[in-house]
Backbone as JSON, one array per atom type, in Angstrom:
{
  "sequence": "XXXXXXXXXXXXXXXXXXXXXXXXXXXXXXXXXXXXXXXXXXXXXXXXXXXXXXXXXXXXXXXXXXXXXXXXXXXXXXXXXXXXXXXXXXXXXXXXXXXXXXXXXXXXXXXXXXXXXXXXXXXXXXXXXXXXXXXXXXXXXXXXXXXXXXXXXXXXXXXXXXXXXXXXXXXXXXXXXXXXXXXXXXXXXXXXXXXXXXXXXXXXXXXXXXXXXXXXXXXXXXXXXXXXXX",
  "N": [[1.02, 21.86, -8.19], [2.99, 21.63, -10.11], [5.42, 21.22, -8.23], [5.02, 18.27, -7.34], [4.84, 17.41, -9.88], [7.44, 17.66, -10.83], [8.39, 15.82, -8.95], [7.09, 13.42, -9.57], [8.81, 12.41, -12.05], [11.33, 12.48, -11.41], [11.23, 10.42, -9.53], [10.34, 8.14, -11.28], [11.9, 7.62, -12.96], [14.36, 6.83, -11.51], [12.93, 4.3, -10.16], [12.99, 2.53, -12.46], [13.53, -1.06, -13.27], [15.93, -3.1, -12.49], [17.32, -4.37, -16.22], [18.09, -6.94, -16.58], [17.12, -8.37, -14.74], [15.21, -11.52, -14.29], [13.15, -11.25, -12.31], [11.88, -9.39, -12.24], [9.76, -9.35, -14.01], [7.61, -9.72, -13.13], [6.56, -7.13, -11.16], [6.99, -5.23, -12.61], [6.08, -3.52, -16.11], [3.26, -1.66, -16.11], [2.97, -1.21, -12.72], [5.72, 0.46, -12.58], [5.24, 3.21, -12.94], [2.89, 3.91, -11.41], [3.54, 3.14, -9.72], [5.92, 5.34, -8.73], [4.26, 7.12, -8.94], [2.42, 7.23, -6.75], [4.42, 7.29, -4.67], [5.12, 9.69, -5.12], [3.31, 11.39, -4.29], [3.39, 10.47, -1.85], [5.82, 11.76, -0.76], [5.28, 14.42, -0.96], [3.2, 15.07, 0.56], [4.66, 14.53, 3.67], [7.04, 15.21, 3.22], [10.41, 14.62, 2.41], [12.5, 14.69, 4.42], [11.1, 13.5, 6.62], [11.38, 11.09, 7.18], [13.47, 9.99, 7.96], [15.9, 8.21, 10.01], [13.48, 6.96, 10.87], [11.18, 4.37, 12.2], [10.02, 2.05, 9.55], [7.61, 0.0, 8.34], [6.65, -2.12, 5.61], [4.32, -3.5, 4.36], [3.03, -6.59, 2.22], [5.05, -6.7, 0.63], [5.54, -7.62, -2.05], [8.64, -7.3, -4.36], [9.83, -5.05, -2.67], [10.61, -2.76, -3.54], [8.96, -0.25, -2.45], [9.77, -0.06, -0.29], [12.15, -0.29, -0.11], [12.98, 2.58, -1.4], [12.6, 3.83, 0.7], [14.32, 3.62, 2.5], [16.36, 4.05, 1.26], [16.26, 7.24, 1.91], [16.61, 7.08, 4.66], [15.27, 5.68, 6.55], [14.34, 3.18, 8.61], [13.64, 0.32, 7.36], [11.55, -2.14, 7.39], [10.11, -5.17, 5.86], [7.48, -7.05, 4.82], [6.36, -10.13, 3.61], [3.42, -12.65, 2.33], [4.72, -14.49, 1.15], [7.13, -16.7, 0.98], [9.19, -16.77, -1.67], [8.92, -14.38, -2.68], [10.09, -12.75, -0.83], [12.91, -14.14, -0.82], [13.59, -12.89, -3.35], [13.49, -10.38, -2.09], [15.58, -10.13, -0.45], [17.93, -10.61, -2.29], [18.01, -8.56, -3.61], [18.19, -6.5, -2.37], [19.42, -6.05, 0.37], [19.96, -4.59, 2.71], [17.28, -4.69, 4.13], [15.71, -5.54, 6.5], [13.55, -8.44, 6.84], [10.46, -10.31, 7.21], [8.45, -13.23, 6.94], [5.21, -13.64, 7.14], [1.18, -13.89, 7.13], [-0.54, -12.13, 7.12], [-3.45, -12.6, 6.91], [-3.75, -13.98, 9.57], [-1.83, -13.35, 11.34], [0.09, -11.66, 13.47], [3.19, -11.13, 13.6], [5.07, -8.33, 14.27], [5.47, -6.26, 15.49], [5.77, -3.05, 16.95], [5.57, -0.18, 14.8], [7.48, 3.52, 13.53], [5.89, 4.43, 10.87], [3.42, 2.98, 8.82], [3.68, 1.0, 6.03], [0.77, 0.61, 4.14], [0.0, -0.34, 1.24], [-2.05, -1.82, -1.31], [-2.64, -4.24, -0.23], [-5.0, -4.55, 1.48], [-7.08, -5.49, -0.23], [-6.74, -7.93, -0.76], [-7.14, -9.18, 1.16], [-9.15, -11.36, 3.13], [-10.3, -11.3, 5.94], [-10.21, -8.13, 6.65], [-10.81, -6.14, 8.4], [-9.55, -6.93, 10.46], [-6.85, -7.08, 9.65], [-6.39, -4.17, 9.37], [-6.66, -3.49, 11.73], [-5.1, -4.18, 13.47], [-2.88, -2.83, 12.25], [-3.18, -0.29, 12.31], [-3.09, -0.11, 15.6], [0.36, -0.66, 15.78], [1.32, 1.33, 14.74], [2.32, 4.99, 14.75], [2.02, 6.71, 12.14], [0.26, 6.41, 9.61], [-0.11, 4.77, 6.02], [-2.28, 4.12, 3.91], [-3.67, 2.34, 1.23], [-5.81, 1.16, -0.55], [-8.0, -0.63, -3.34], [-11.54, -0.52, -3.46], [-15.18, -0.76, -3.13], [-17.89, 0.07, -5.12], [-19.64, 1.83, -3.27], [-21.18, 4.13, -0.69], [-21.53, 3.13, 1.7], [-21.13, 2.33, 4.95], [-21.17, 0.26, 5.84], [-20.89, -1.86, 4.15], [-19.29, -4.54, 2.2], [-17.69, -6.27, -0.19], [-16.62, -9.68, -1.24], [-14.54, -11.81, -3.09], [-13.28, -14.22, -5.29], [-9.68, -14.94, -5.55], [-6.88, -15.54, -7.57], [-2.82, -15.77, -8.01], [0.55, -14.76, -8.52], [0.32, -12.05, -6.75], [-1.62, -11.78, -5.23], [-4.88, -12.71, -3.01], [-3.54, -14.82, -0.3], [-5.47, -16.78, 1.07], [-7.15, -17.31, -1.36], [-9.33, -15.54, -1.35], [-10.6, -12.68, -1.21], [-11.46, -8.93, -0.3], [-13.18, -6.07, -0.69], [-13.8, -3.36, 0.21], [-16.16, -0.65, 1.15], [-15.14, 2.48, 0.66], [-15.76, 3.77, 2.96], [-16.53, 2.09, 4.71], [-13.82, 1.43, 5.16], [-13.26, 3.86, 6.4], [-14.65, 3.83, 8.78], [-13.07, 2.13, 10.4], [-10.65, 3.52, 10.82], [-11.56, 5.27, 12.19], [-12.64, 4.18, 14.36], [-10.39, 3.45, 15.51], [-8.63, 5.07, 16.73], [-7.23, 7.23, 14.73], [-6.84, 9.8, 13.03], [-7.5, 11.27, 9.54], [-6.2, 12.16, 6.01], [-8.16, 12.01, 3.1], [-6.91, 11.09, -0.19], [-8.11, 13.12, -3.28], [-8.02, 13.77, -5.46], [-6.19, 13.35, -9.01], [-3.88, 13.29, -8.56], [-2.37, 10.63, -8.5], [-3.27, 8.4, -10.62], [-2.7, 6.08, -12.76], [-2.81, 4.27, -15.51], [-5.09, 1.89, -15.61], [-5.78, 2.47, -13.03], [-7.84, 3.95, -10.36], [-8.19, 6.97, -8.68], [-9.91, 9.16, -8.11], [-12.85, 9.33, -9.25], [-16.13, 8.96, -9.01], [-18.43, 8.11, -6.43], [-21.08, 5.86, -7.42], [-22.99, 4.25, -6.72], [-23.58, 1.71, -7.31], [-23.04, -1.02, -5.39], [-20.87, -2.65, -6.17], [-17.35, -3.71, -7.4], [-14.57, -2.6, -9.79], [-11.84, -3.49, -11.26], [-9.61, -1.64, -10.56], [-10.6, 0.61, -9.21], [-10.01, 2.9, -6.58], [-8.51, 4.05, -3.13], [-6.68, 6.15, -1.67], [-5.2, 7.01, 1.61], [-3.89, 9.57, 4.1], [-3.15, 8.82, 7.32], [-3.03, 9.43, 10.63], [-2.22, 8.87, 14.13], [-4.47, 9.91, 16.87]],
  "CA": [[1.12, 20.57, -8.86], [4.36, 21.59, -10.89], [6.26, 20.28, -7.68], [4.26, 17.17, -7.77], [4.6, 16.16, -11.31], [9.14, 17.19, -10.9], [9.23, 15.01, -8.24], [6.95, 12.1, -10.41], [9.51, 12.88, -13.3], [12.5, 11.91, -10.73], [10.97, 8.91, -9.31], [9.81, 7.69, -12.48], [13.57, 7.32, -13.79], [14.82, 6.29, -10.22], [12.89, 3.03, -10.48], [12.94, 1.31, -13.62], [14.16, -2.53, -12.62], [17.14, -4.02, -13.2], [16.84, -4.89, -16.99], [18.97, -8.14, -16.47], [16.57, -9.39, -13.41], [13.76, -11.95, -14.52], [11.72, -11.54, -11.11], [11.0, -7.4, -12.39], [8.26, -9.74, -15.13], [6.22, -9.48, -12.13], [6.28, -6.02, -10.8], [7.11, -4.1, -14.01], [5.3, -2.69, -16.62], [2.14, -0.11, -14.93], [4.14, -1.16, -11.67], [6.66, 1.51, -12.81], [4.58, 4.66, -13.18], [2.03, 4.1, -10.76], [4.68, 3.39, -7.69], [6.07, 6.94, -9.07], [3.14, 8.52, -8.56], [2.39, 7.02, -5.61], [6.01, 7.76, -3.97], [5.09, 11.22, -5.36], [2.26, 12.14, -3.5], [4.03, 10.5, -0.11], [6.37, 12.87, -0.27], [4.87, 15.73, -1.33], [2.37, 15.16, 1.85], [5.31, 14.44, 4.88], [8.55, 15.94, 2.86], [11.67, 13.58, 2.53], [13.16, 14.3, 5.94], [10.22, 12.59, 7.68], [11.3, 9.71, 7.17], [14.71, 10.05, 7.98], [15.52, 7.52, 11.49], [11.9, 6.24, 11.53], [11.15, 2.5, 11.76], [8.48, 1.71, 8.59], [7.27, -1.52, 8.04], [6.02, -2.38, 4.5], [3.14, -4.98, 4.77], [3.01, -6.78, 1.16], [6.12, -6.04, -0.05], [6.58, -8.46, -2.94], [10.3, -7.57, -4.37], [10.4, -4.17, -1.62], [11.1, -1.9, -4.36], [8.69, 0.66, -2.2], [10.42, -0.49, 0.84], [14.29, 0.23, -0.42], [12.8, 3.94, -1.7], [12.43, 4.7, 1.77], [15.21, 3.11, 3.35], [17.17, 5.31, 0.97], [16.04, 8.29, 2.62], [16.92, 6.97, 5.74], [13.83, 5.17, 7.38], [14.84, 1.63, 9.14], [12.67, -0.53, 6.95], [11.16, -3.67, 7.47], [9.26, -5.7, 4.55], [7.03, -8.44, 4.94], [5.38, -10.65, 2.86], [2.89, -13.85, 2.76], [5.05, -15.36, 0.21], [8.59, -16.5, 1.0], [9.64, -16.56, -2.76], [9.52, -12.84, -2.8], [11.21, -12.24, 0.29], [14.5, -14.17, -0.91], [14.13, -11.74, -4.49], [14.1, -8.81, -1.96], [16.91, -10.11, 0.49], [18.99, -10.64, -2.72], [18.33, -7.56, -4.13], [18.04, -5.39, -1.17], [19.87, -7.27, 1.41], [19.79, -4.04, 4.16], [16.18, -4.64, 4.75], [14.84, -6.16, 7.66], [12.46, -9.09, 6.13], [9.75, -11.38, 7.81], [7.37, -13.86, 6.55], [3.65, -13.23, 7.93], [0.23, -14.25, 6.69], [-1.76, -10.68, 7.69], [-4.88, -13.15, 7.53], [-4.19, -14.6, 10.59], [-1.2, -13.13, 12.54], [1.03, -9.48, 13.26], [4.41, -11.27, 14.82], [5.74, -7.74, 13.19], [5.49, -5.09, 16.61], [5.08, -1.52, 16.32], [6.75, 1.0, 13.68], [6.56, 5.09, 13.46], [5.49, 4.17, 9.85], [3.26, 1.46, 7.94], [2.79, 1.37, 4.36], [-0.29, -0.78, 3.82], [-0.77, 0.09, -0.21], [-2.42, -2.49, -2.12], [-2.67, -5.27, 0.28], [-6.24, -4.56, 2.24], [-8.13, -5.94, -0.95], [-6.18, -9.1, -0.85], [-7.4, -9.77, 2.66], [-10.68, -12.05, 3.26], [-10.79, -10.09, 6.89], [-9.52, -6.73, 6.1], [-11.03, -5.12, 9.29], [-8.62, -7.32, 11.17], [-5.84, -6.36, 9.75], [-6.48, -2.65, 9.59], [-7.42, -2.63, 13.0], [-3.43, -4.21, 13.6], [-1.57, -1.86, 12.25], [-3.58, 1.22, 13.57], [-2.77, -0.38, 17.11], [0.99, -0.57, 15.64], [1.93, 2.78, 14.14], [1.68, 6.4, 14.58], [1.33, 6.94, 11.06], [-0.34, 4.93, 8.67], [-0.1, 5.26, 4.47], [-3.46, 3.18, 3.25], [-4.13, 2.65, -0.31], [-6.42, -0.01, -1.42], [-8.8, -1.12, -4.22], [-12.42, -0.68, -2.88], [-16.24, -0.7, -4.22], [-18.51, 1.07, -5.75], [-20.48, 2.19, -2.37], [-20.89, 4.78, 0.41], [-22.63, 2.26, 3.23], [-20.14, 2.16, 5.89], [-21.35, -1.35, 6.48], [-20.73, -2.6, 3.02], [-17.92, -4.91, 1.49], [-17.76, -7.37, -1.19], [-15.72, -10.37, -1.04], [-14.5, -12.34, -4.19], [-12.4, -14.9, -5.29], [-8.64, -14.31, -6.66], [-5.69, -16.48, -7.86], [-2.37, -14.77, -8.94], [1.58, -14.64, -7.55], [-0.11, -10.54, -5.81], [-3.61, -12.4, -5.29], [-4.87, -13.13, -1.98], [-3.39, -15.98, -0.02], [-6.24, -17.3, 0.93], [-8.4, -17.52, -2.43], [-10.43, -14.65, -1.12], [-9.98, -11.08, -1.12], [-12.58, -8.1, 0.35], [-13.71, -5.03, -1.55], [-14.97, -2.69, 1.25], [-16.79, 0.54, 0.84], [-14.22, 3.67, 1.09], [-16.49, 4.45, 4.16], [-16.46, 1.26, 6.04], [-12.9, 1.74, 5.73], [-12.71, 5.12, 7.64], [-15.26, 3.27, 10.58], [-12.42, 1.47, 11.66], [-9.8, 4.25, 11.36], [-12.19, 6.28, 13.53], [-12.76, 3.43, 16.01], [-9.09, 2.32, 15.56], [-8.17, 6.36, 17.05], [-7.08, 7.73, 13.74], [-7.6, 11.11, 11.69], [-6.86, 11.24, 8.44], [-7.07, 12.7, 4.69], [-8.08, 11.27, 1.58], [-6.44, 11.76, -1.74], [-9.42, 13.11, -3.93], [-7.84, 14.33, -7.18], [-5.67, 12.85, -9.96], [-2.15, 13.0, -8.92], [-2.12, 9.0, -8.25], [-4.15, 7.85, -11.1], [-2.13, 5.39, -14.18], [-3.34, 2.94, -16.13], [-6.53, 1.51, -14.6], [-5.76, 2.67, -11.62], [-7.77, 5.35, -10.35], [-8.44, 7.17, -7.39], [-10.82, 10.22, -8.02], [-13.73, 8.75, -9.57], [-17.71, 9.54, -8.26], [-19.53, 6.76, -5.95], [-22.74, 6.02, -7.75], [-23.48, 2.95, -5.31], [-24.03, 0.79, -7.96], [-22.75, -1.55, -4.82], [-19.97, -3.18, -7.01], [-16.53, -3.51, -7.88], [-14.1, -2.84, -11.04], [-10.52, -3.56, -10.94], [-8.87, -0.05, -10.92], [-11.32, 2.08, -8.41], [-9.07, 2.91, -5.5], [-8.94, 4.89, -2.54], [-5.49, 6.59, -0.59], [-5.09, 7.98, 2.46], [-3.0, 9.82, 4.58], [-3.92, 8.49, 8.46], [-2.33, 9.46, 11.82], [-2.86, 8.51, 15.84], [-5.0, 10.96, 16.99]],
  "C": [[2.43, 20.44, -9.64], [5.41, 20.7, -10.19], [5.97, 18.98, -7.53], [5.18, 16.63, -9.49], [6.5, 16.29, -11.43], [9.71, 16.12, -10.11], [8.86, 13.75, -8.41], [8.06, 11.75, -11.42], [10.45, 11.96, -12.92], [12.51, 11.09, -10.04], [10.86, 7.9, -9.99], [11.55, 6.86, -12.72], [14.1, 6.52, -12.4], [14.23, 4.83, -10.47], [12.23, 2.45, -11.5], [13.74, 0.24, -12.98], [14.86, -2.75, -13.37], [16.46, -4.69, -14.87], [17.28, -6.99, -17.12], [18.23, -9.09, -15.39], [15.32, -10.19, -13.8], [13.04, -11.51, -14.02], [11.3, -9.91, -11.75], [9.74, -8.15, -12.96], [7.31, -9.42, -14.15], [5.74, -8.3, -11.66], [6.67, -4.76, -11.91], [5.66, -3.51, -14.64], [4.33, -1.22, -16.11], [2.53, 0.3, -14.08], [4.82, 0.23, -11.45], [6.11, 2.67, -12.28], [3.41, 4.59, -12.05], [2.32, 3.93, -9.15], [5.27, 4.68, -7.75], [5.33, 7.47, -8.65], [3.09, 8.52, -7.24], [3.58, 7.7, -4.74], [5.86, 9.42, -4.14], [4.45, 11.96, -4.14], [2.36, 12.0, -1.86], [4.51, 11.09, 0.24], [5.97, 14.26, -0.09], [4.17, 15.84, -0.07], [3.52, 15.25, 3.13], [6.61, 15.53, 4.11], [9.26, 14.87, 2.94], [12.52, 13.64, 3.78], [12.15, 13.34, 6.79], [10.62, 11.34, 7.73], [12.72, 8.81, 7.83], [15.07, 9.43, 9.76], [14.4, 6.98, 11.87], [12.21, 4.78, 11.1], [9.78, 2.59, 10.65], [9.43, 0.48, 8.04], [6.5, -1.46, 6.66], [5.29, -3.6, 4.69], [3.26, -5.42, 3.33], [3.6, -6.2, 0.9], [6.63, -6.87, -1.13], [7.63, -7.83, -2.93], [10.38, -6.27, -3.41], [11.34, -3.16, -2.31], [10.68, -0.24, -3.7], [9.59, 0.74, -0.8], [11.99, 0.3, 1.23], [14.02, 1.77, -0.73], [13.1, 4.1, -0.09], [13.52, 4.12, 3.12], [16.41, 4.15, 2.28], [17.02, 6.62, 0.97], [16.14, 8.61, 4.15], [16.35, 6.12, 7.06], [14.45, 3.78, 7.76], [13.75, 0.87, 8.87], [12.68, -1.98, 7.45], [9.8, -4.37, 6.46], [9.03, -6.64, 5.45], [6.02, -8.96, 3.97], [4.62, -12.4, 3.23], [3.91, -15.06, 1.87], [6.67, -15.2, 0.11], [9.47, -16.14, -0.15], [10.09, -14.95, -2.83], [10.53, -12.31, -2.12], [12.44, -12.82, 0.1], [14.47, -13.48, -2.22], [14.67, -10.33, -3.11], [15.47, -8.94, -1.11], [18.16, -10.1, -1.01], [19.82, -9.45, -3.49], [18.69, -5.64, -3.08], [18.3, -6.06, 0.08], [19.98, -6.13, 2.77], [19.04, -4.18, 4.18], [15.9, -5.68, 5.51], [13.5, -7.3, 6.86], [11.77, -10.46, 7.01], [8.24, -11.68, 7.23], [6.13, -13.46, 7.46], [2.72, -13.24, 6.63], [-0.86, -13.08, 7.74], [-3.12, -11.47, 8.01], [-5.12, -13.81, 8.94], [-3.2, -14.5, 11.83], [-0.52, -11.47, 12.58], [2.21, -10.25, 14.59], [5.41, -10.05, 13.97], [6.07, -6.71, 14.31], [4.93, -3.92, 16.03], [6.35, -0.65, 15.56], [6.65, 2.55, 13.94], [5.3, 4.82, 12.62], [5.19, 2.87, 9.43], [3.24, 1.97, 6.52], [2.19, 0.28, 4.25], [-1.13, -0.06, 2.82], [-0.64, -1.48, -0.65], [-2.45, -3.85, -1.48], [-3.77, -5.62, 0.87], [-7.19, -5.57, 1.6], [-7.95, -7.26, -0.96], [-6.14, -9.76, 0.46], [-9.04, -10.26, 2.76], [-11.36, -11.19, 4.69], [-9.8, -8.95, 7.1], [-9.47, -5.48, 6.93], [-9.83, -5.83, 10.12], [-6.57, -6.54, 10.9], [-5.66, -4.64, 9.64], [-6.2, -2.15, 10.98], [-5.74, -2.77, 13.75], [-2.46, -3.3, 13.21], [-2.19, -0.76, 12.72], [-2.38, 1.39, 14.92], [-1.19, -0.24, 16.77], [1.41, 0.51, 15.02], [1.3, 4.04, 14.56], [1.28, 7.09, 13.28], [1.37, 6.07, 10.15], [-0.43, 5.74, 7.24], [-0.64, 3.92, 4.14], [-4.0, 3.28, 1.44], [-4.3, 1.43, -0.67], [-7.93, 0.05, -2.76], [-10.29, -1.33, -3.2], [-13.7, -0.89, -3.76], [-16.65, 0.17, -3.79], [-19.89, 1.43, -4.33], [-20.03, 3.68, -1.62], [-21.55, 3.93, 1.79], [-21.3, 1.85, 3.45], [-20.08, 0.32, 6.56], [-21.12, -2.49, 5.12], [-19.56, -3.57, 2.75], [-18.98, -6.37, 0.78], [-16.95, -8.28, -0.88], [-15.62, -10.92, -2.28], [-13.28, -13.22, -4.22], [-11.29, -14.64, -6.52], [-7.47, -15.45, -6.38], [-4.64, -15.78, -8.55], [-1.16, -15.08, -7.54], [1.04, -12.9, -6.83], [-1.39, -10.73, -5.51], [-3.68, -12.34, -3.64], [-4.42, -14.53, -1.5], [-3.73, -16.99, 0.19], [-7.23, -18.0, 0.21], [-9.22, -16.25, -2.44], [-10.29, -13.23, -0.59], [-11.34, -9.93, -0.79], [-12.21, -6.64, -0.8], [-14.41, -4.19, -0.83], [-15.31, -1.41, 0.48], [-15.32, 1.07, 1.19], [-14.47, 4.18, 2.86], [-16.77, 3.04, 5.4], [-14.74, 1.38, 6.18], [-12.3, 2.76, 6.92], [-13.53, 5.18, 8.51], [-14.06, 3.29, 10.75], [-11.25, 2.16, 11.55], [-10.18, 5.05, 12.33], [-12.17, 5.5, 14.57], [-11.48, 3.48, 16.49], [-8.36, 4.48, 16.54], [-7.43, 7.29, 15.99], [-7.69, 8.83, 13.32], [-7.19, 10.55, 10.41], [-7.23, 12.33, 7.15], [-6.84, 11.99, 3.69], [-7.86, 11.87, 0.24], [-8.03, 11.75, -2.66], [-9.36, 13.21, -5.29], [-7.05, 13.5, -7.71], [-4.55, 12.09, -10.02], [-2.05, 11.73, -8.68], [-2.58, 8.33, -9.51], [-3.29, 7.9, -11.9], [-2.6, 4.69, -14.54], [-4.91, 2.76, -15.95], [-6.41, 2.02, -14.02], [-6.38, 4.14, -11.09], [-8.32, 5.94, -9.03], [-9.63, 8.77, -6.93], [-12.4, 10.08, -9.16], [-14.79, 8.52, -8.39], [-18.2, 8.0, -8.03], [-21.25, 6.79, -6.78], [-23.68, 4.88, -7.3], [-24.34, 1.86, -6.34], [-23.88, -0.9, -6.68], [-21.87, -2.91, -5.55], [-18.53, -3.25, -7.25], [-15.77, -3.92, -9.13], [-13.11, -2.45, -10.28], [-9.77, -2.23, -11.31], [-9.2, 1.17, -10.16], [-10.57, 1.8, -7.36], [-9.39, 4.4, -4.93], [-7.74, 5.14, -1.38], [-5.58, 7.42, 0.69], [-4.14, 8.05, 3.66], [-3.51, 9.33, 6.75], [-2.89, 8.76, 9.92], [-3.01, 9.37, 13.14], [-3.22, 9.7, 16.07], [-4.29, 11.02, 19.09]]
}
């Protein structure tokens, strides 16, 4: 864990946002420390050469702050978001990335990548198996990290209604079980492993916390995992 928490330390400092840029009001604060971690535990799992010549696509990339990490390691990124506004912050701020509008609820004009990163966007999908089941079919490896509920029934999800510039586009956002999620990586031809312990967990945000199937969700229970084509 020592290498873990030197290489949170040196992400951490790496992205703080422009202090001079309004649009950070949006992805700042928690933002900071909890894309650190995150970025931590990506590497620590593949290493920093992996990435080095691969195509990865960022799905929900408001400003493509995770996007540009990994395009400065070498990776031929491509961001997309539902919401053009963002995508001219990230072209202005990150003008090598590859950027295309798309509404995940209802299309994938995006192809196939080595790499997806589809963190924090699943929950903000009304059908959530749909798009899961799209990028499977598009990548050899997949990096999943969404906000789920309080279940183990593989057949479960919640749906709810959300408003917010990182909300769903629709109005309506899904809350699946952890375990209906990894049906449709199994159908979809996927292995994978799931982060179980700490190293991700800031703020709210947490990712090693016990199902007690209250069949519910609270804003902060989350669930990462590492997923590849079998």
């Amino acid at each position: 864990m020592s290498k873990l928490k030197n290489t949170f330390r040196k992400l951490r400092a790496r992205l703080k946002p422009r202090p001079k840029d309004s649009h950070d009001e949006q992805f700042r604060g928690h933002y900071i420390e909890w894309r650190a971690k995150r970025l931590a535990a990506i590497l620590n799992h593949y290493g920093p050469t992996f990435f080095l010549g691969k195509t990865l696509l960022e799905l929900g990339c408001g400003h493509a702050d995770i996007g540009a990490f990994f395009a400065n390691l070498g990776a031929k990124v491509t961001c997309t978001d539902a919401r053009p506004e963002h995508l001219v912050v990230v072209r202005r701020r990150h003008p090598g990335l590859k950027t295309i509008t798309a509404n995940l609820e209802t299309e994938w004009p995006l192809g196939s990548y080595d790499i997806i990163i589809h963190m924090g966007v699943l929950y903000h999908l009304k059908n959530f198996t749909g798009s899961l089941e799209h990028a499977c079919q598009n990548c050899r490896n997949l990096i999943l990290e969404t906000e789920v509920c309080d279940s183990d029934d593989p057949n479960f999800v919640l749906q709810t209604q959300e408003a917010g510039f990182d909300q769903a586009m629709s109005g309506i956002g899904s809350r699946p079980s952890a375990e209906a999620i990894e049906k449709v990586l199994r159908a979809c031809g996927m292995s994978y492993e799931r982060i179980t312990d700490d190293r991700c967990n800031s703020h709210i945000h947490r990712y090693n916390w016990p199902v007690t199937n209250t069949k519910t969700w609270e804003h902060g229970l989350r669930r990462f995992w590492f997923a590849e084509k079998r």
